[in-house]
N, C-alpha and C positions, 0 to 999 in steps of 0.2 A: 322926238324919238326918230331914230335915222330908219332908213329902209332894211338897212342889213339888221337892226334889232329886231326889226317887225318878223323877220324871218326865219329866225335863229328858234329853233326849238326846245320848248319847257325844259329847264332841267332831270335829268334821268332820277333824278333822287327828290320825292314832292318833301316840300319843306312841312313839316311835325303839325297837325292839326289840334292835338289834344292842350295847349295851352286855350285857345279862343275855342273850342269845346266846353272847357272847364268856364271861362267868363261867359259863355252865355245859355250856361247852366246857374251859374252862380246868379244869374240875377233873373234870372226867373225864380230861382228859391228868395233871391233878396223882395221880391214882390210878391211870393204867397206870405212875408214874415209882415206883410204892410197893414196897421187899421182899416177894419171894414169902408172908414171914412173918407182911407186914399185910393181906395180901389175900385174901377168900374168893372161891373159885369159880376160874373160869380168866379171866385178867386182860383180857381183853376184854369179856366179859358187861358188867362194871360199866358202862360208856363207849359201849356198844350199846345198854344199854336207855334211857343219861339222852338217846342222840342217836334211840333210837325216839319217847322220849315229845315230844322238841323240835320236830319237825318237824312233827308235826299243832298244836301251839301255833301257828308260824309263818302256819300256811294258817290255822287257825283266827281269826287276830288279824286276819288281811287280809280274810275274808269278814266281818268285826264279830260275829260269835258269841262275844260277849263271856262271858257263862255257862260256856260249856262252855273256853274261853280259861282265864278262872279254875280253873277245876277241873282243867285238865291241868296249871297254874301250879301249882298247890297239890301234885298227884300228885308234880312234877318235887321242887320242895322237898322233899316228904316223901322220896323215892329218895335224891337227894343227901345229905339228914342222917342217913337211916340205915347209906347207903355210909359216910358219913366217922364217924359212932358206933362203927362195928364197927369201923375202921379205928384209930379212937382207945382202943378194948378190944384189941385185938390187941396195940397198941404200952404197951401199958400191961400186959400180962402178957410181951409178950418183954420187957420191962426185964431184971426178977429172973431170965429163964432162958438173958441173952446168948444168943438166937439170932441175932442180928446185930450186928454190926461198932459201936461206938460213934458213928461218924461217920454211919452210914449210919442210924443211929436216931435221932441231930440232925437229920439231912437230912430223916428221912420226918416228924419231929415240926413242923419248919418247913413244911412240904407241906403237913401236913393243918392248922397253923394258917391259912397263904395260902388254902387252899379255905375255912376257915369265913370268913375275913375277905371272901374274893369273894363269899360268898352273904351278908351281911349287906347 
């Protein structure tokens, strides 16, 4: 990045937040819809803490504290990939021990692909 970039200030018009609003809404609902089996903790926490950390993003992006914008951006991604990592270790040892229903371990493996493909 050149200096003169570094310099140049935020555009006057902030670019539309309500698509990446909606994906990581969506996948905190896509992990309350997950088996008891894939899920650590009591199945609310997960979907509490990605909509604790969204809402200061939100006021954060409107006031242009951009900095700090990022860093909660950055927080929320890291929450979310480790939600759906452990989510993807979980489903990945109930295979070999059928703890759940074959269809309903299609369904939660579709789920947790849909969350990685909305966070992309």
């Amino acid at each position: 990045m050149t200096r003169a970039s570094q310099d140049e200030p935020p555009p006057a018009t902030p670019e539309p937040r309500w698509p990446a609003i909606i994906a990581v809404l969506a996948s905190g609902g896509l992990y309350t819809a997950l088996p008891d089996a894939l899920t650590v903790g009591p199945r609310w926490l997960f979907p509490s803490l990605v909509l604790a950390l969204l809402i200061p993003t939100i006021f954060t992006h409107r006031r242009g504290q951009h900095r700090l914008n990022a860093l909660l951006g950055v927080v929320i991604t890291g929450v979310l990939t480790t939600g759906l990592l452990l989510a993807l270790l979980l489903l990945i040892a109930a295979l070999p021990a059928h703890k759940e229903p074959p269809t309903a371990m299609l369904v939660s493996a579709v789920a947790l692909w849909t969350t990685n493909m909305a966070l992309i």
